[in-house]
Legacy VTK file of the C-alpha trace (Angstrom):
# vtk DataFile Version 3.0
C-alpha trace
ASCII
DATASET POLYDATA
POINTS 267 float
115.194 120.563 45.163
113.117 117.421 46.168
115.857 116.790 49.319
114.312 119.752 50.988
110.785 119.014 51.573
111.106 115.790 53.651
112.476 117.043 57.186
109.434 119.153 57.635
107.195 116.788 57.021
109.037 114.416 59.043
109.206 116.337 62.099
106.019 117.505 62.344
103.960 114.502 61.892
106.067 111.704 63.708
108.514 113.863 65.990
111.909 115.199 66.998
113.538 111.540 67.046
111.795 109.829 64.061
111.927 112.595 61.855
116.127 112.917 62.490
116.056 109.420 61.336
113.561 110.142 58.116
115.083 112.652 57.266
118.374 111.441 57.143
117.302 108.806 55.090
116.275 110.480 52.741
119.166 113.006 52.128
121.505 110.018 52.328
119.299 109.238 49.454
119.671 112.272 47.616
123.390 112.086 48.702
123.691 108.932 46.562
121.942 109.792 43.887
123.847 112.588 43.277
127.037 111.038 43.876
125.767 108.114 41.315
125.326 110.929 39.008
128.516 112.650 39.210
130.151 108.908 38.456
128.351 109.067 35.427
128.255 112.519 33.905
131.040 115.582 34.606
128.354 117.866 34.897
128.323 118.074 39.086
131.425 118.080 41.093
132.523 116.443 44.173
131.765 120.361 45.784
128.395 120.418 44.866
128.110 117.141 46.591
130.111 118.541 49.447
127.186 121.540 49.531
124.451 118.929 49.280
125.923 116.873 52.323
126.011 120.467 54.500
122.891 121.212 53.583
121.414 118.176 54.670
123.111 118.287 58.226
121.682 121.838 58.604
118.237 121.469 57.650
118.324 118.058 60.534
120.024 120.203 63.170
117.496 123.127 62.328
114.578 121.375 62.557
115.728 119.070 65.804
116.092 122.430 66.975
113.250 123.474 66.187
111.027 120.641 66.933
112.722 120.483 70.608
111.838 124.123 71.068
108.153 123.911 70.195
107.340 120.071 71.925
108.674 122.317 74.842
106.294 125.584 74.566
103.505 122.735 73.924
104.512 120.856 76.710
105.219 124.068 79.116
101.463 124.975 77.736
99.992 121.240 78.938
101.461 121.800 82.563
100.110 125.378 82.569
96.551 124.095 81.756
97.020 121.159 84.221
97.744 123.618 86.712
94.765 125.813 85.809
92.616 123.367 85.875
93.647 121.801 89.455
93.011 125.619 90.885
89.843 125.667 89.729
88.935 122.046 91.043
90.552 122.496 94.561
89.803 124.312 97.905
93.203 126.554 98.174
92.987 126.401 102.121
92.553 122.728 102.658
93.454 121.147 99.188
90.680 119.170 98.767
87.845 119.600 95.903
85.661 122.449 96.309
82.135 122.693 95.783
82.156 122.976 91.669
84.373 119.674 91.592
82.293 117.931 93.664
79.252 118.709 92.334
80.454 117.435 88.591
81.392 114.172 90.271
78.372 113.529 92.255
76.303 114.124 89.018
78.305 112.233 87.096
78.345 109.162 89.217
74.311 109.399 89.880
74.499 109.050 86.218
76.421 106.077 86.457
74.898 104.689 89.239
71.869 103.962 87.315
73.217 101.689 84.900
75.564 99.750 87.749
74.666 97.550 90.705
77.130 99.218 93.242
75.942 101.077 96.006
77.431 104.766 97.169
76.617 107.314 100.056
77.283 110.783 101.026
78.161 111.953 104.330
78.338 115.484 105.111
79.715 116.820 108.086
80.200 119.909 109.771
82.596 121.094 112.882
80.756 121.964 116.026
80.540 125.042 117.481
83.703 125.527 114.839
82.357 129.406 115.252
83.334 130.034 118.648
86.704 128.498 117.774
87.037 131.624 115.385
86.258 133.998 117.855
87.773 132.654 120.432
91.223 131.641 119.292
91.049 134.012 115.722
91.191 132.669 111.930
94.803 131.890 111.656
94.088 129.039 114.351
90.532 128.418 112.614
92.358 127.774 109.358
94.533 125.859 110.902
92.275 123.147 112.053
90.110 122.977 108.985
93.527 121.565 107.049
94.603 119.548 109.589
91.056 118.046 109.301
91.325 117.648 105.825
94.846 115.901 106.290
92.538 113.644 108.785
90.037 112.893 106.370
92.136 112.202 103.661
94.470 109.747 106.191
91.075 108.108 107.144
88.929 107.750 103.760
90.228 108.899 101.223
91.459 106.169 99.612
88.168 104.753 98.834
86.252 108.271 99.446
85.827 111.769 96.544
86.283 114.246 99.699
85.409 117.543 99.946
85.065 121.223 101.240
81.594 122.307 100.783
81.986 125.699 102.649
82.977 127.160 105.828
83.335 123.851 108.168
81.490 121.811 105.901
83.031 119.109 104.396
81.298 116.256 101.994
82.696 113.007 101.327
81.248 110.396 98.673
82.269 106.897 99.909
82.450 104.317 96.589
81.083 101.325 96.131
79.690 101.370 99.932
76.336 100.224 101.247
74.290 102.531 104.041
75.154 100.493 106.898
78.916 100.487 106.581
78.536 104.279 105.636
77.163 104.797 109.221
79.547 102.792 110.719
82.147 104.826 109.079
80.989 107.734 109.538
80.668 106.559 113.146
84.284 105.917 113.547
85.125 109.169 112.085
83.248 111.456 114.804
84.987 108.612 117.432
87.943 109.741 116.445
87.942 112.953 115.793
86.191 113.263 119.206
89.174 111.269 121.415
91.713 113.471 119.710
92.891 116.879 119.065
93.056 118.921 115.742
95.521 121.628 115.583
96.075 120.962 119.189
92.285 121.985 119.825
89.342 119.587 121.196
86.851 119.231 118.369
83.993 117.661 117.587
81.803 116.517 114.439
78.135 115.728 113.356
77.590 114.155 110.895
74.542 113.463 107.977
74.384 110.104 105.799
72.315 109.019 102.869
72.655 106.624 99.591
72.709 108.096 96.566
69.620 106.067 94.785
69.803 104.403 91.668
66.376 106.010 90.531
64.973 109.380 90.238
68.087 110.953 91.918
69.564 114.382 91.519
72.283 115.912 93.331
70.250 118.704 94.649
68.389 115.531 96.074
71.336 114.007 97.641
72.470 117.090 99.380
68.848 117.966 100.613
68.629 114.212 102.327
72.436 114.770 103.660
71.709 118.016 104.860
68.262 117.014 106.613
70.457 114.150 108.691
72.980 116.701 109.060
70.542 118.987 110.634
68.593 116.562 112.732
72.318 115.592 114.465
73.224 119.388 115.342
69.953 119.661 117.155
70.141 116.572 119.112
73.253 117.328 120.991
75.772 117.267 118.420
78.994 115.080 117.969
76.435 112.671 116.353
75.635 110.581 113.380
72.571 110.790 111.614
71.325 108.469 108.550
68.612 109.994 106.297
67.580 106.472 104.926
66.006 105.088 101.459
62.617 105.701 102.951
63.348 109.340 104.278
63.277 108.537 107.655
66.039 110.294 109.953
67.294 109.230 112.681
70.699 108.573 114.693
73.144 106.104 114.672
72.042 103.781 117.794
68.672 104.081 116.447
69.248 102.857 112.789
71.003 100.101 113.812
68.749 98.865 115.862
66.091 99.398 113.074
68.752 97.796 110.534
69.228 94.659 113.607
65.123 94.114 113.680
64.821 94.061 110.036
67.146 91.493 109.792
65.581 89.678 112.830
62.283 89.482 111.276
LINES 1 268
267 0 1 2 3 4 5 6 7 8 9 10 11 12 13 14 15 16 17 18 19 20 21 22 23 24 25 26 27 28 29 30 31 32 33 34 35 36 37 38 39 40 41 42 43 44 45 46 47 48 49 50 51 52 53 54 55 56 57 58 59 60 61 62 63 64 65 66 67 68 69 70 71 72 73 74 75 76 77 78 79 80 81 82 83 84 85 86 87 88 89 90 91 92 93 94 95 96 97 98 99 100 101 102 103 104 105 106 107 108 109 110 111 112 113 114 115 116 117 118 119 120 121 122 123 124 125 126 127 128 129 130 131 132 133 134 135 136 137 138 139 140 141 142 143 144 145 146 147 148 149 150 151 152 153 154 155 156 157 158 159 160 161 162 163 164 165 166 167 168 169 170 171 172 173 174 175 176 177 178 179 180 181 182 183 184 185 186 187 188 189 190 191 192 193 194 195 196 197 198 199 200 201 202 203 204 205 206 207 208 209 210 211 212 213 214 215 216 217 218 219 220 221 222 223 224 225 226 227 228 229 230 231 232 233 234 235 236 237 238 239 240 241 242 243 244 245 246 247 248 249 250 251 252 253 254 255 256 257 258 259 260 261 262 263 264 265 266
């Protein structure tokens, strides 16, 4: 009979909800019409109307069964693959983005960057000597200071920052919508205070490598060369230091660029 082809229909294309309604609609419909023509002929009974009515109610509560059961397996499925894809985005020790993440961002931004006027840097930084802290103190204690540098960085920057772990003690950190200077200066005031506190209850310190990711002819192989060249350049000048690889690849320390950045402006 027509009555029975609705609820399916129903359910499936506009939901659980929308479909109960639909669908009882239309056997309320069918309900009338059959009790319109059982007024005007003898040739149905009140029990065939009866049957019509039960039938109706079970084909609603069958498929509101059913429709409950699979938006659940589809939604249990959704969560599943938003948990999947989280583990493949983040570092499991520290929680942050790992290296594959971070890589499709950076790209994806230089991309952007060349169609938008905003200015963005990378720092990348590295614990000193964070070696020694392994054999000295073991890995548990190791691992233990690389998250509760994480927690740091993401207490610090990361509201405005895509942070990081690159590998090891390595940690990158994109800071949005930021020019070079204030990069430095931020990246200053990081290695200040990582430097006048402890992490994990152990003395640490940081170097650290900055550069702009250019609107023109970038790449983020090229980004992570210029980083890593800064980063370089402040592990073997005494560490605990900031270094800016700048537009014209010139490295040098903090002090140094801004007094550079202070002449320029004097001029």
């Amino acid at each position: 009979m027509g009555y029975a082809y609705p609820p399916p229909f129903a359910f499936f294309l506009i939901g659980r909800k929308r479909g109960s309604i639909i669908s009882a609609i239309a056997f309320s419909i069918c309900a009338y019409l059959i009790y319109t023509q059982q007024q005007q002929t003898i040739t149905i009974g009140l029990g065939s109307l009866f049957n019509t009515i039960e039938v109706s109610i079970a084909h609603i509560l069958i498929f509101r069964f059913y429709e409950k059961t699979r938006s659940l397996a589809y939604q249990n499925l959704s969560n599943l693959n938003d948990e999947i894809k989280k583990l493949a985005e983040t570092d499991k020790l520290t929680e942050l983005y790992n290296r594959q993440k971070f890589d499709a961002e950076l790209s994806a931004l230089i991309t952007k960057s060349e169609h938008s006027q905003a200015s963005h840097c990378l720092l990348m930084c590295d614990i000193d000597y964070f070696k020694k802290i392994n054999d000295t103190h073991g890995h548990l204690v190791g691992d233990k200071v690389l998250k509760e540098f994480a927690h740091l960085l993401q207490q610090k920057i990361g509201e405005q920052a895509l942070i990081a772990r690159w590998g090891g003690e390595e940690f990158v950190i994109i800071l949005l919508n930021t020019a070079l200077l204030d990069a430095a200066k931020q990246a200053n005031e990081l290695r200040s205070l990582i430097s006048s506190n402890t992490v994990a209850n152990m003395p640490i310190t940081i170097s650290l490598g900055v550069t702009a990711i250019q609107k023109s002819n970038d790449s983020v192989l090229k980004v992570l060369e210029r980083a890593d060249k800064a980063l370089y350049f402040a592990k073997h000048h005494g560490r605990n230091l900031v270094c800016i690889n700048d537009n014209n690849a010139h490295v040098t320390c903090y002090d140094t660029f801004l007094k550079l950045v202070d002449d320029d402006i004097n001029e």
